[in-house]
N, C-alpha and C positions, 0 to 999 in steps of 0.2 A: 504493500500500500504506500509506502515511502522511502525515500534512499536512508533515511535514518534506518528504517528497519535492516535492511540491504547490508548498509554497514555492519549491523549487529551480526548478521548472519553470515560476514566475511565475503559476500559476492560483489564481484565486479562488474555483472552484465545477468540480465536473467535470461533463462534460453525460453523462455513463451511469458509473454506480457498479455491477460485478459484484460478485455475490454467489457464493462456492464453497464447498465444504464441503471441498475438497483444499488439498493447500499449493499455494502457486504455484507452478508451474512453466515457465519462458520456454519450451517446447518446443511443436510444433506436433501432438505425440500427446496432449496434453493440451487439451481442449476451452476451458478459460477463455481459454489463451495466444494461441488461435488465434482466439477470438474476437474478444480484445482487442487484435492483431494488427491483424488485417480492420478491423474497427473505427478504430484509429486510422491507417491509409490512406486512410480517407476523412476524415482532418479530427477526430475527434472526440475528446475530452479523456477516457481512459480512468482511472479508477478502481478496484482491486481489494480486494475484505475478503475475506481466506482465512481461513477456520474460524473465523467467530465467537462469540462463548460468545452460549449463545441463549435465557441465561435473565434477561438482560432488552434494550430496546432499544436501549443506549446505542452498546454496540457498530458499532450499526448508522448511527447518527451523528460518527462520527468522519472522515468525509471530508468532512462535509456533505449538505446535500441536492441529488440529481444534479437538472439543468437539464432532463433528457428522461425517463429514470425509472433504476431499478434492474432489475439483469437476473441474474434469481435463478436460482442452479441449485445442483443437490446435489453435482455433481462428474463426475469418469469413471464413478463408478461409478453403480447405486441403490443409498442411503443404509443399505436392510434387507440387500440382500445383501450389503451390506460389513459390515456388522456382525454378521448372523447366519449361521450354517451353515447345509443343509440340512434338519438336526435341531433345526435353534432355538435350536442354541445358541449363547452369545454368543462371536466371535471372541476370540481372545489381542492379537491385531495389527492395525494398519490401514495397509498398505501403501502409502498416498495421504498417511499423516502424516508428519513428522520425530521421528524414532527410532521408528517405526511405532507409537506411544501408540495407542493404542485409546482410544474415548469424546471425540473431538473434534468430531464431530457428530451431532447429533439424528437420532432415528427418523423415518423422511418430512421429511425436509429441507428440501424445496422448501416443502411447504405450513408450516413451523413456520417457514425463513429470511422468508418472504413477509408474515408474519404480522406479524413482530418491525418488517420494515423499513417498512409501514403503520405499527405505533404510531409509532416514529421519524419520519416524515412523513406524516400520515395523508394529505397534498393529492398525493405524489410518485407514479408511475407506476409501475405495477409489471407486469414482463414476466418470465415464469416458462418454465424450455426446460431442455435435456438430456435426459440417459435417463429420469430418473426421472421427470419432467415426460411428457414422450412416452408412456412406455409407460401415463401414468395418464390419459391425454385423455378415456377414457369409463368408462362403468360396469368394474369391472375384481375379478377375483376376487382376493384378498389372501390368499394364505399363512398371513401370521404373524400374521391376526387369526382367520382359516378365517372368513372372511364376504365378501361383496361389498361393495365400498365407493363410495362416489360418484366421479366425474370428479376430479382433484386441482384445477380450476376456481374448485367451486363454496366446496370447502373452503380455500383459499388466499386467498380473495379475489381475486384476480389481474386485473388488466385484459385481457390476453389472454397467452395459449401459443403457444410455437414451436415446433413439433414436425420430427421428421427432422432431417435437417442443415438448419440454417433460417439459411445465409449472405445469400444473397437477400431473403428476407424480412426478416430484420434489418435491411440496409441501407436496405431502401425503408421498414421504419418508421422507421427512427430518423432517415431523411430528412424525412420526412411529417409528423413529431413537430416536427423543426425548423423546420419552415417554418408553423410556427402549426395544423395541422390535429388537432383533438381526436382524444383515440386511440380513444372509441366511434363515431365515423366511421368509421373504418380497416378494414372491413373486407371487403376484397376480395384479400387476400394470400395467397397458397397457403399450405399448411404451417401455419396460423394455426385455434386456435378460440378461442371466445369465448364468454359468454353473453351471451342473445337473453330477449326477451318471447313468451311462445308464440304462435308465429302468425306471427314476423317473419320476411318474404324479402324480400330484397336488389332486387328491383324487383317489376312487374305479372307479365313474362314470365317469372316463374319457378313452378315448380310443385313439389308436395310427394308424393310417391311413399310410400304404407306399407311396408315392408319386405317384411310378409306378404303383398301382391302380388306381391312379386319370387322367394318363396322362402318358400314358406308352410309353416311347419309339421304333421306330420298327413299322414294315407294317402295316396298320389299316384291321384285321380280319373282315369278315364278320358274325355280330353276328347271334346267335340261335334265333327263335323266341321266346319265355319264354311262348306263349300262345299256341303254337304247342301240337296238344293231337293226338295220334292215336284212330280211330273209340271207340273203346271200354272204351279209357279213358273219351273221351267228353261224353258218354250215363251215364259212372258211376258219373260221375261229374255233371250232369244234374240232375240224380235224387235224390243228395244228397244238392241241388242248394238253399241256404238261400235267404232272402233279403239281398237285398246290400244297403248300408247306405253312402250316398253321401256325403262326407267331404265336410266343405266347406273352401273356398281357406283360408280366411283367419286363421282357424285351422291349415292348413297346414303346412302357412308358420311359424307360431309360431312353431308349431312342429319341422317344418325341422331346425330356427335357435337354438332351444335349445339343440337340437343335435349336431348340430357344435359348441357350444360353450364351449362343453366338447370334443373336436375333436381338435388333434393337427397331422398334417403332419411330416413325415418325410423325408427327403431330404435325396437323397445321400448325403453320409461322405465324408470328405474332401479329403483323400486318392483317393476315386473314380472321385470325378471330377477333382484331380489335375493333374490324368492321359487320363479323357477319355471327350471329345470335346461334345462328345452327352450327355453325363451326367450333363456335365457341363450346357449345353443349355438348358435340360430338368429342371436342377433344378433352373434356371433363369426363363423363362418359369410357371415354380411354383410356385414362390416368387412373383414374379409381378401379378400373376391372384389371392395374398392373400392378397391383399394390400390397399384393401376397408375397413374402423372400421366397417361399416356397417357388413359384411360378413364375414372376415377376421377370419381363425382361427390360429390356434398357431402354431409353427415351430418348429423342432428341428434338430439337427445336428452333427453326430458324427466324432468325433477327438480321432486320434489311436485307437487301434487295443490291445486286450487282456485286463489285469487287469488296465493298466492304461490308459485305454481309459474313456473317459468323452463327453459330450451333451452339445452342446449350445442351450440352449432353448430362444424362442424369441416370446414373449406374441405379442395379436393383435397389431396393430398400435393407436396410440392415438385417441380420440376422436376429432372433429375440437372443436377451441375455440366458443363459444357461441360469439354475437355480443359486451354484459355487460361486458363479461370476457374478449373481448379483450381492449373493450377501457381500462380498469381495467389498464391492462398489460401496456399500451402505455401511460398512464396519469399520473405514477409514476414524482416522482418531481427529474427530468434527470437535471443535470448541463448544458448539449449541449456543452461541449466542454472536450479538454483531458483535461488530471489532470494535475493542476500545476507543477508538477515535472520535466516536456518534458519542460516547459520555452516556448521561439518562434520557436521551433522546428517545422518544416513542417513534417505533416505525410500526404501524400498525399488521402488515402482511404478518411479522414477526409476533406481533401479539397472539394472532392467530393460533399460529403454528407450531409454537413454541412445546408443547407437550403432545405433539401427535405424531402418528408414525404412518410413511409408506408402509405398509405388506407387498404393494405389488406396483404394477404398470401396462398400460396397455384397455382395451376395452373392444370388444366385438358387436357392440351393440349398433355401430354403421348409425346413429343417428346422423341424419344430413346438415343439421344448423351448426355440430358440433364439431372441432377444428380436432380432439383428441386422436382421432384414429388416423388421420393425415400425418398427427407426427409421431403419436408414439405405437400405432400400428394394432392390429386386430388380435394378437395372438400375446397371449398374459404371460408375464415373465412376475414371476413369486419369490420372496426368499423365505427360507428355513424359519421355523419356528426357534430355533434356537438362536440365529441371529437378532430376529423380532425380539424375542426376553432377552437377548442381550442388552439393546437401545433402550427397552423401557428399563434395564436397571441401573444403565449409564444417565437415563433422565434423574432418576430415583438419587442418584450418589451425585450427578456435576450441576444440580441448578436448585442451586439457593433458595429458588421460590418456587422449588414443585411444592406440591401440599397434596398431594397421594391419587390427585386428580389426571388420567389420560383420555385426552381429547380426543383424541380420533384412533383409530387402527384401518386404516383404508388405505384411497389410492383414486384414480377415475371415476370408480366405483365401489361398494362397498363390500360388496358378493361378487366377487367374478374371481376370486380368491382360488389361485389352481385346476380353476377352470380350462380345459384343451376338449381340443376332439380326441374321440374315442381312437381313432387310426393315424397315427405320421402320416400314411400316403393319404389318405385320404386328406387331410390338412394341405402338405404339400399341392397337393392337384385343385385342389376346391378356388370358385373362382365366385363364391356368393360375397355379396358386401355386409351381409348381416346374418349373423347364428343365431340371431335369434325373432328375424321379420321377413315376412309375412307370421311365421310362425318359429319355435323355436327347435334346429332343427337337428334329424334325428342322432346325430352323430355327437353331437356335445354332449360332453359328461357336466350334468349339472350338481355332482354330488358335491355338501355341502360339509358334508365331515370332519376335512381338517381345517375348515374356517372355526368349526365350535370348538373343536377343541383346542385352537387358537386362545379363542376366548376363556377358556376356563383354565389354560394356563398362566395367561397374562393376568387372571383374576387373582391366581394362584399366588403372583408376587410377593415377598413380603414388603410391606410397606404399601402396595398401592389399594388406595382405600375404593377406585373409584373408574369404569373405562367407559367413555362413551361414545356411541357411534356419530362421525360428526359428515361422512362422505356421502353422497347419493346413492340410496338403495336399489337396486333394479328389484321392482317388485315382483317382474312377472317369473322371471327364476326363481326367488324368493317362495312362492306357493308352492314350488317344488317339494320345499322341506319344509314341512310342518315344525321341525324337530328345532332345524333355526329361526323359524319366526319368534318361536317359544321361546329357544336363548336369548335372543335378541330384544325382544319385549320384556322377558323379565329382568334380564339385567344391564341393560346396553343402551339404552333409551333416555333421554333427559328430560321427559316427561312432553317433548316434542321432538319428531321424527322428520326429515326430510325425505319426499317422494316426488319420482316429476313423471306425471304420468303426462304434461305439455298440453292437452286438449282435450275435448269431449267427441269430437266431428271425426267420421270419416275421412273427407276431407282431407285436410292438413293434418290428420296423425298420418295417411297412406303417405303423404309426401316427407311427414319427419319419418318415415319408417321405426313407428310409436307403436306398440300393442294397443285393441281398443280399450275404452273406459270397463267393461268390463271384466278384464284382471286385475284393476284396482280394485273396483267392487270385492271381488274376491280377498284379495288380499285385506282391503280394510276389515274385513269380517275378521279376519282370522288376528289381527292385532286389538281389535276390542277386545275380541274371546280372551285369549292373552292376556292382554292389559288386567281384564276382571279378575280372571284365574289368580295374579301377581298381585289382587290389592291397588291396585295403581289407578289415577289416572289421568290418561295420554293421547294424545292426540296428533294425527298426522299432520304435516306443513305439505300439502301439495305446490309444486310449481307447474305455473303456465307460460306459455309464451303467445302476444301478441302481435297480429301483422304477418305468421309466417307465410312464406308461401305456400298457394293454394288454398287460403282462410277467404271464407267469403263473410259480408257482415252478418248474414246469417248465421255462418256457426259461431262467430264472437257471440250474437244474442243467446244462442243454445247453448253456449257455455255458461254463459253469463247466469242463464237460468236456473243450470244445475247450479253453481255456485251458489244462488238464492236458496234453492231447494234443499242444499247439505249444511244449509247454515254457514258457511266460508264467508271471509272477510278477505280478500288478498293486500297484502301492504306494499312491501315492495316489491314493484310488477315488470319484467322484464320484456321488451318488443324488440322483437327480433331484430339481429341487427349481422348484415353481411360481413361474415368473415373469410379472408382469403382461401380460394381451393373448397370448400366446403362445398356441398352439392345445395343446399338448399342456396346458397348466393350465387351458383347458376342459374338456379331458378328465378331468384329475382331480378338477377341480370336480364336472361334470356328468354324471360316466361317460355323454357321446355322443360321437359322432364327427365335430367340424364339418368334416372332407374331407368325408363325403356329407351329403344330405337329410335332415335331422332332423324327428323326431317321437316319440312318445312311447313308438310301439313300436319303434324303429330302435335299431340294434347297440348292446349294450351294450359301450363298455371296462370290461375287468377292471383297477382301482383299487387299490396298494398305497394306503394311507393310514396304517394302525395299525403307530403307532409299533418294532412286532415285525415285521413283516413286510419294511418296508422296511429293518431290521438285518438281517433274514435275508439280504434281495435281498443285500446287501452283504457277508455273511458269505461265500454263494456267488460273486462277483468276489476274495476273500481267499483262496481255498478252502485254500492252503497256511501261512496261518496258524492255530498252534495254538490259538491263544484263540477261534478261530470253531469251533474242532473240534466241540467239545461241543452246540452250538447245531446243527448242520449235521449232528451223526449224529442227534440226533432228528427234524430235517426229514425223513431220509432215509428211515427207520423207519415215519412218518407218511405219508409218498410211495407206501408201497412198494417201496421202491428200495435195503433193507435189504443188496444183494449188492454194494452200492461203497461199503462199510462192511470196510476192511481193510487187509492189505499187501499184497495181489497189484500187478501193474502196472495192471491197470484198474478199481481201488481210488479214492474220490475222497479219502475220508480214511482214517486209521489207525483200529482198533480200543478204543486203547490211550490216556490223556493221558498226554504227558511230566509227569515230575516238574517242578513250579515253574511251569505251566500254567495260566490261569485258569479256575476250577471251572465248570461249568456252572452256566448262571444256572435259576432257575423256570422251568419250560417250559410252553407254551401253544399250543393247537391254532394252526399258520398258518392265515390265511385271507386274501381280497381284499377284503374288506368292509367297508361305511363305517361308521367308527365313529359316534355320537351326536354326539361334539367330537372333536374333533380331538386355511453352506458354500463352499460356494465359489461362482462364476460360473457359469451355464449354461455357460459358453463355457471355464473350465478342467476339462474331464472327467477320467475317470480317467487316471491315469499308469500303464502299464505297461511291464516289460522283458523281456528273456528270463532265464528263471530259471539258464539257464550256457549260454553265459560271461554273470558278471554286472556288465557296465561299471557306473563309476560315471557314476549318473546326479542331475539336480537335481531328480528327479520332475515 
């Protein structure tokens, strides 16, 4: 963090200087710590700049120049979505800073940090990774500009990207690095893209596949039969008829994957989907059905046009961490608190976090809003339960102000804990985006076994008086085991539970690729039963999301209903908001649907976009408060739906504004339409409670 330090530690130069846009934080939920961690278990002379001022590069010289490169990232977060809301507007807080200052770092981070640390050494290396890096690997629709933007690549400068959890590939560049080998060599590493000169493969046996062969966009032709002979072709082919030699499967598939692994796709160029909606869709569409390490093969993608057009090329996705490997990763000797420097500084992320623990990584649930499976990928990587009661007894012995209380024990998710498919090959080969939508499917083991007794060793601790579940449940696994709802309700529960079942509607749950509302149902039953059986009681926080695509105001009013009807109160209400590569911000990019076949006549999604509409959506997740009143009786009016305009009981609002109410604003026809031009986390949704009894909650 300082040359002061540097000197203490006798070095002269550091061989990798990170780059973050958060404070530091020694904890292993925080990506710099963990990196820098790993990192220096192998040997290597770690350096960190947290939150540098990035208007000019001095900053960025103050450790010196590293011996291997700089390793830039924006933080835990993307740098836009911590700064901006759904609505664009600029946050109050940055929850990653000390005393959560806002305006600590730049817009697009990564590409403005990358920039700064070139001028500071234009000759130094520069390696660019995290979310915000990740999710920008290729052409990618941007929210907060409403345009398509290039690779963050080509705009950084960058010598190469790590994308996903890119522990492995780290290590083996920055080994590769050391041992003399130029880092435009380097490129045969998973998890890794690069630019290329158009036209460049990686040897002779490798071959370049157009996208549009694979997944063409446009009417589906009916094909030729390929076995079709006229009379005279079948007699001559008969009598020149060999034995036939029965492959077997397993030949096959080794066959077909050694073929794809010299197999790299092409996507349309940047130029074409920055202009055309179906191209854009198709080549989202193609990036997501190549996103299994199993399967997965290479990418490329071209930027400009003539002599100086250049390839982003983008190697499989990483391999998951082995079990060994990741306890490896998470056992590093972490301080567990920020660095001296911040003093008594409050960084709220940190408040957070501070007493909870990874078990795992990863999530196969393919919802579309959600950016997690882009970067940390479908197939769950767990560590040991021995490492697990390791952490928690290193929280219990190194931090002053435990008091016997652990917050979380998750990850993504809360249950998906050692969850895999039943078969390797069958994982390896499988090319679904979701295990568990339309339905959950046959091949996943959803057994919930060593989750509980996870639980009742960690309970087991001496000293810890207290463990609560603090990550999103997936409830419709969850039904599975009766055996863990029970653990978890009786002892795991803070007397509020987080669930995001997102919507009520067919609709927009078919597009978030959401189970319908009835395995909530289900499941709420089984945690009342629960809750009584325990003496307790508890009540679920459902979350929703407003605005998604393919919400029309009708299902907002049908949610909104149920919401009346279960007694809900929702506080804070999250509306959708486009995150890079995510399927559903194709959708609202490109109102198609890249779950199916794209073409120019294929399904339209219906798209909030205008500004009014998406407050509406929002108004209806509030329906009980009175400043949405006025906006929500004229929806209702415009609906036709003028009879739940009252005080009956099946009334949605009053007739009437309270005195001291805010006036109804200018009103304008709703609609789903795109206009000419154009929050929080995907991953924090709405907060809801039950409207009575009304515990206190932290939202």
């Amino acid at each position: 963090m300082s040359r002061a330090e540097m000197d203490a530690l006798g070095w002269d130069e550091c061989d990798v200087i990170l780059v973050t846009g958060d404070a530091y934080i020694d904890h292993p939920s925080f990506g710099m710590a963990l990196i820098g961690r790993l990192l220096e278990a192998h040997g290597v002379r770690v350096g960190i700049i947290s939150q540098p001022d990035w208007q000019s590069a001095e900053p960025f010289r103050v450790l010196g120049r590293p011996r291997l490169y700089f390793g830039i990232t924006a933080g835990n977060m993307d740098s836009l979505v911590n700064r901006y809301t759904s609505d664009r507007k600029i946050r109050s807080e940055d929850a990653y800073t000390p005393h959560a200052e806002a305006g600590k770092r730049p817009d697009r981070a990564v590409t403005v940090y990358a920039q700064r640390a070139r001028e500071a050494y234009p000759d130094a290396h520069i390696v660019i990774g995290s979310i915000e890096a990740s999710l920008r690997r290729i052409a990618h629709y941007d929210y907060w500009s409403d345009k398509v933007r290039r690779s963050v690549l080509p705009d950084s400068k960058a010598d190469i990207l790590l994308f996903g959890n890119a522990e492995r590939a780290l290590i083996a560049l920055t080994r590769r690095l050391a041992a003399g080998e130029p880092i435009e060599h380097i490129r045969d590493l998973r998890g890794t893209a690069f630019m290329v000169k158009p036209g460049w493969l990686p040897s002779a046996e490798w071959e370049e596949i157009d996208s549009l062969a694979l997944d063409k966009p446009g009417r589906v032709d009916r094909h030729p039969d390929p076995y079709a002979m006229e009379p005279a072709q079948a007699q001559q082919t008969a009598d020149r008829a060999q034995p036939v030699r029965i492959v077997p499967a397993a030949e096959r598939v080794a066959a077909r994957r050694a073929k794809r692994e010299h197999q790299v796709i092409r996507l349309p160029g940047y130029e074409q989907v920055q202009d055309d909606a179906v191209m854009y869709a198709h080549a989202s569409r193609v990036f997501h059905l190549e996103s299994n390490p199993g399967n997965a093969r290479a990418l490329v993608q071209r930027y400009g046009e003539g002599p100086g057009a250049r390839d982003v090329w983008l190697n499989p996705p990483p391999v998951p961490l082995s079990t060994p490997e990741m306890d490896f990763v998470y056992d590093r000797p972490y301080a567990r608190a920020p660095h001296p420097a911040y003093g008594d500084a409050r960084i709220p992320a940190w408040d957070m976090i501070k007493f909870s623990i990874n078990i795992m990584r990863g999530c196969f649930g393919g919802c579309t809003f959600c950016s997690i499976t882009e970067h940390e990928g479908r197939i769950i990587q767990s560590r040991s339960h021995d490492s697990i009661i390791h952490e928690i007894e290193e929280i219990r012995d190194k931090s002053p102000d435990f008091k016997g209380h652990i917050t979380d024990l998750g990850g993504p998710t809360a249950n998906m804990y050692r969850m895999a498919c039943k078969s390797k090959a069958i994982e390896q080969n499988c090319r679904r985006l979701s295990c568990v939508y339309p339905g959950i499917c046959e091949n996943l083991d959803t057994d919930h076994s060593s989750l509980i007794e996870l639980y009742r060793k960690a309970r087991a601790v001496p000293g810890i008086k207290r463990i609560t579940i603090g990550s999103g449940l997936r409830y419709d696994l969850a039904v599975r085991s009766p055996e863990y709802v029970k653990e978890l309700v009786t002892h795991h529960v803070s007397g509020l539970l987080k669930i995001a079942p997102e919507h009520t509607e067919e609709g927009p749950l078919s597009k978030m690729m959401k189970p319908g509302i009835g395995t909530y149902d289900k499941f709420a039953e089984m945690f009342e039963k629960f809750s009584r059986q325990a003496g307790k009681k508890q009540h679920l926080v459902p979350y929703f999301i407003a605005a998604h695509p393919g919400t029309t105001d009708e299902d907002m009013l049908n949610l909104a209903l149920w919401l009346k009807r279960h007694n809900f109160r929702t506080d804070q209400v999250q509306t959708f908001l486009p995150t890079p590569m995510a399927m559903a911000t194709t959708m609202y990019h490109t109102r198609k649907n890249p779950l199916k076949k794209v073409s120019a006549e294929s399904e339209v999604v219906e798209t909030a976009r205008a500004g009014r509409i998406r407050k509406l959506h929002k108004a209806f997740l509030r329906w009980h408060d009175p400043e949405n009143w006025p906006m929500l009786r004229e929806a209702l009016k415009q609906m036709g739906r003028a009879e739940l305009i009252g005080n009956g009981p099946n009334c949605l609002v009053p007739r009437h504004q309270p005195a001291g109410a805010r006036p109804a604003p200018p009103q304008r026809k709703p609609d789903c339409g795109r206009p000419a031009s154009p929050g929080t986390s995907p991953h924090r949704r709405a907060t809801g409670r039950p409207a009575s009894p009304r515990p206190k909650s932290r939202g």
